[in-house]
N, C-alpha and C positions, 0 to 999 in steps of 0.2 A: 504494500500500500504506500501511497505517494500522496501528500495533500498540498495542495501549493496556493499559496494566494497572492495571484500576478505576478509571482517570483520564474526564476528562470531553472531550468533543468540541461543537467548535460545530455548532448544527445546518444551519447551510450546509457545515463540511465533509464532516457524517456523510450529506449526500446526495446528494455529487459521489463518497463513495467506492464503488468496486467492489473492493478488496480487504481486507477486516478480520484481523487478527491478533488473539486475544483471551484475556488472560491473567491469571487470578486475577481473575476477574468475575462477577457473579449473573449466572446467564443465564436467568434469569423478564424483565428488565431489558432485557438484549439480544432477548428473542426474542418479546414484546410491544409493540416499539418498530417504526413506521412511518418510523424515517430514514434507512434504507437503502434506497431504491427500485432504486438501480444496482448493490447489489452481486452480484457475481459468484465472488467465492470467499471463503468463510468458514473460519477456522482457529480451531477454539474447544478444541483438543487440549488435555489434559491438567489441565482445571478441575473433576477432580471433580465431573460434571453427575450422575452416578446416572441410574435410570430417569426419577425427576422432574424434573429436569432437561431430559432427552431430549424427554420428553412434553411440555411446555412449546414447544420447538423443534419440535417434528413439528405441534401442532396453531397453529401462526404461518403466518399467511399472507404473512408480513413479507419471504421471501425466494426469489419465484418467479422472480427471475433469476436465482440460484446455479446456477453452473455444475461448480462445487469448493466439496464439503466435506470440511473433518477435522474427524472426533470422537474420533479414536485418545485410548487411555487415559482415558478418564471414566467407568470402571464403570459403562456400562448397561445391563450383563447382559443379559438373554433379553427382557425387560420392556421394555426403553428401544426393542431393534430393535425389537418388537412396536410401539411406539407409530410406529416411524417406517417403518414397512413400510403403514402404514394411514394416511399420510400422502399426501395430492392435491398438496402443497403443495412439491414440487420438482420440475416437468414440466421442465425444462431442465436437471437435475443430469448432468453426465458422469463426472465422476471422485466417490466418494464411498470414505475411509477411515476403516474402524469396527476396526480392529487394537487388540489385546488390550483389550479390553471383557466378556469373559466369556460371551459371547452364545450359547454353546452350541448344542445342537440347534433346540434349542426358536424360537431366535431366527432363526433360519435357515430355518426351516422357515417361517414366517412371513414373514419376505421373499422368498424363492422364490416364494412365494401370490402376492405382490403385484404388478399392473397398472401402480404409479405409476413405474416405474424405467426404462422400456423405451430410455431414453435415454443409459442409461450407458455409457461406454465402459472405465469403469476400475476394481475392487473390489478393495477389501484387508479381506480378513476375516480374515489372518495373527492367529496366538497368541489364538482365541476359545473352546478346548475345544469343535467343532466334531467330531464325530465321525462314522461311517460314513449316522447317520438323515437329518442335514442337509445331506450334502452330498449323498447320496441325490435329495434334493428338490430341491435347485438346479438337478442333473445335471437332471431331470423338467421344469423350467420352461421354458415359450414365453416366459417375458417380458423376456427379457435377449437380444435377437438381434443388438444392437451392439457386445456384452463384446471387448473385445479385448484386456485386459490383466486375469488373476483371479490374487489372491495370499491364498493358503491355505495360509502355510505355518507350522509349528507348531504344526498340528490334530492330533488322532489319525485320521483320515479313512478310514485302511486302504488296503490293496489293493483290498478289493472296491470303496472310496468313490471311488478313482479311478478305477476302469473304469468306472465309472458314468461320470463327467464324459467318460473319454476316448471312452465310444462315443457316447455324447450328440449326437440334430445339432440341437441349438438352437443350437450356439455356433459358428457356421459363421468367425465370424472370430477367437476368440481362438486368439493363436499362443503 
């Protein structure tokens, strides 16, 4: 594990690491840089990344071992999941947390869409303004058939939005 905040790294370390921590950092910098080849879990929480931010991140090819991401807290609204829902660029994510980001229906709906994820095993969409349309779509997705752990909690999602998920058989393993 590596935690840096806007500090600098040698690039022999930044490419033996597999763990980043990343705190108060441009992340156009971070997510255009090829000296992570090994890394495997990334923590970029709470740097204010916005959509453009995200979008930067989504279209990097920089990080197709990440097996863990957090983005929690970087307002990326509806836009930023959008960008990263249209992302090829994380075939080996398992665990990804996008908790309170604002990401609403919109953004949801848009990842549900999405073919790139099918390998997750873990989602925290907790506190996104997520309400009955997006979780709707989730409920509807073939493409999450490894989900074992979904935390959605401090959505408006409704009753009706979780009988959708509860009669749902795409998610034959979340418990």
């Amino acid at each position: 594990w590596l935690g840096c905040s806007a500090g600098k790294i040698s690039v022999r370390s930044a490419q033996l690491l597999e763990h980043l921590l990343v705190v108060g950092a441009e992340m156009s910098g971070i997510s255009s840089s090829s000296l992570f080849p090994n890394l495997t879990s990334l923590d970029v929480s709470r740097n204010e990344m916005k959509a453009v931010g995200m979008q930067a991140l989504a279209a990097s090819s920089c990080f197709l071992k990440l097996a863990s991401l957090d983005l929690s807290r970087n307002q990326i609204a509806a836009s930023g999941m959008q960008a990263l829902a249209a992302s090829a660029f994380f075939p080996n994510l398992t665990s990804l947390d996008v908790s309170h980001n604002e990401i609403e229906d919109w953004g949801m709906q848009a990842f549900a869409a999405s073919s790139f994820f099918s390998s997750l095993i873990s989602l925290n969409v907790s506190q996104n303004e997520i309400k009955k349309a997006g979780i709707e779509a989730f409920a509807a997705s073939s493409f999450f058939p490894n989900l074992t752990s979904f935390n959605l909690s401090l959505n408006q999602v409704g009753v009706a939005g979780m009988q959708a998920l509860a009669v749902s058989s795409f998610f034959p393993n979340l418990t």
